[in-house]
N, C-alpha and C positions, 0 to 999 in steps of 0.2 A: 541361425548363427552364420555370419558371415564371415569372408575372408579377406586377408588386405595383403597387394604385391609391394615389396620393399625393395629398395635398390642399394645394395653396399657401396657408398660414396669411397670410403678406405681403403684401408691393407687388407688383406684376406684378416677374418677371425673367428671363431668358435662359437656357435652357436648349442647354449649346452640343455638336454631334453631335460623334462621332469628328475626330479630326485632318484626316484624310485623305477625310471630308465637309465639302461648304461650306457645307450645310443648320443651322440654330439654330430653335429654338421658344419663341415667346415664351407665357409661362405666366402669366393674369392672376392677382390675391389672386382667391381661391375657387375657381381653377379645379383640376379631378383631370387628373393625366398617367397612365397608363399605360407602367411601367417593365419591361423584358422582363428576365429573370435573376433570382437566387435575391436573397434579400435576408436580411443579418444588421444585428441590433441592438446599438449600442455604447451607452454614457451617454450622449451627447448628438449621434446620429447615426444615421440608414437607411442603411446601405449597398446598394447593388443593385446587380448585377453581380457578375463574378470580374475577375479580371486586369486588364490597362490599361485592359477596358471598363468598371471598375468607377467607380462614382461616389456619392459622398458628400451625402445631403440634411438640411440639420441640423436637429433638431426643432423650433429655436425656431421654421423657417418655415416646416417640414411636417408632416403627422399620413399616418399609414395610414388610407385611406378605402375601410370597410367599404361594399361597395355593399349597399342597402335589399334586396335579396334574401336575403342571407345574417344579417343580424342577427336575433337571436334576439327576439322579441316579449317584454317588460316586462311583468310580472304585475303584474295589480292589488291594492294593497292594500287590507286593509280591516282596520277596528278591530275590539274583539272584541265590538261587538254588530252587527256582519255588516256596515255600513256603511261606506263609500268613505274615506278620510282622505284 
């Protein structure tokens, strides 16, 4: 089972646990949550999770947050008399 990093695009807001926990996390704008479970993408939605534990974050107010480890470093460009644009 895998895990996916989310980034709060928004206002801070509640992130509320299973039913049968009385635990909630409150998730400020900027802050990454760490979501446990597989995660599928709709048009305007992350899914994470399967079954009841699954739960819906919608784009408008989240992104998937590549941690700085794994992105691929940006090539420089240059013009074609060898110099930086």
């Amino acid at each position: 089972m895998g895990a996916v990093r989310l980034r709060n695009l928004g206002e801070a807001v509640h992130l509320y646990a299973p039913p049968d926990s009385p635990s909630s996390l409150a998730v400020d704008a900027g802050q990454v949550v760490t979501v446990a479970g597989p995660m599928k993408e709709i048009d305007d939605a992350y899914i994470c999770g399967e079954g009841d534990d699954a739960r819906a974050f919608p784009k408008s107010r989240w992104e998937v947050d590549v941690p700085r480890s794994m992105k691929k470093p940006v090539a420089e460009s240059v013009d074609e008399k060898g110099g930086e644009v």
